[in-house]
C-alpha positions, -999 to +999 in steps of 0.1 A: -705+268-856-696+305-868-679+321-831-654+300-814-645+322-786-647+359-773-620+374-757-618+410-737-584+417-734-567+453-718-537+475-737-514+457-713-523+420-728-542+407-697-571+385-703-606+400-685-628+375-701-624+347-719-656+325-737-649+298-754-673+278-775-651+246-782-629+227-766-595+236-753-573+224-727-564+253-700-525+253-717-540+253-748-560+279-743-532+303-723-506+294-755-538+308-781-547+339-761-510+345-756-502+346-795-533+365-803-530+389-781-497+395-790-506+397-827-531+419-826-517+445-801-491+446-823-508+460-857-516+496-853-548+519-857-545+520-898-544+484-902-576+462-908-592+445-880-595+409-895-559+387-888-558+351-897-537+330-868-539+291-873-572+279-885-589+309-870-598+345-882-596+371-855-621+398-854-610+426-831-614+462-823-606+485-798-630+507-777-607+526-751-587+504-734-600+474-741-598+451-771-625+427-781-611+396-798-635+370-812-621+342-834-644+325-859-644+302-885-626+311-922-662+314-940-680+337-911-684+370-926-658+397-907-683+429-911-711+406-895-689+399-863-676+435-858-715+445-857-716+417-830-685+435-810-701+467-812-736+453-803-718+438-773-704+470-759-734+486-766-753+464-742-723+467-716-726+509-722-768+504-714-762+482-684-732+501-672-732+530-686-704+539-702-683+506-698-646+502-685-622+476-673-633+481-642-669+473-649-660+441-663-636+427-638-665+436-608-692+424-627-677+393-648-709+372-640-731+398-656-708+398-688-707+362-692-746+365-689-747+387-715-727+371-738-745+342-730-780+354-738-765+365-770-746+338-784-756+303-780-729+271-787-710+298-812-738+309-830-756+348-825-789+339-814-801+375-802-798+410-812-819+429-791-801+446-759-837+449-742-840+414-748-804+406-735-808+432-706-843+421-694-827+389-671-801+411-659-823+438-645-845+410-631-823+395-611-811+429-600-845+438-587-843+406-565-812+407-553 
């Protein structure tokens, strides 16, 4: 298992979406988030994205006022996963069109879809955002 959880996380340090792909009690995961988030909201634009917390490294990077945190295992390759964070506001911008905080609290089901139809028990089974928007847009259309 390469991912072991994806978090969206706003300039103030609250949590929009949490995915976790092992697991964790609730306290367990509130006391991770809480250092993380901490940690990385610390470091400033010149620093490199990749921090090591506990047996994890963290992935992260900022697109306005969210930050996207993924933690993964110490052999996943960092350059790989940052491709995966911008793939995954790439498909939020398509769906949304140009993606914000906002977006994500009001549509939280349609993120975790996403995510979903993109990574599969920590692993990066699809790359495609027509493929990951297609279900989406279906169940728009019948809705």
């Amino acid at each position: 298992m390469g991912i072991r959880f994806v978090l969206m996380v706003n300039k103030q340090g609250q949590t929009r979406l949490a995915q976790y792909y092992e697991y964790l009690t609730v306290e367990e995961r509130r006391t991770l988030e809480g250092e993380i988030v901490r940690k990385c909201l610390a470091r400033n634009e010149h620093q490199c994205s990749f921090v090591e917390h506990r047996n994890y490294k963290i992935v992260y990077r900022r697109y306005a006022s969210l930050f996207f945190l993924v933690g993964v295992d110490d052999g996943e390759n960092e350059l790989a996963i940052l491709e995966f964070i911008h793939l995954l506001v790439e498909t939020m911008d398509r769906h949304f069109g140009n993606v914000c905080e906002l977006d994500i609290m009001f549509h939280l089901e349609k993120v975790h879809f996403m995510l979903e139809e993109m990574v599969m028990n920590g692993c990066i089974v699809e790359t495609g955002k027509a493929n990951i928007l297609t279900p989406i847009q279906l169940m728009d259309k019948t809705s």
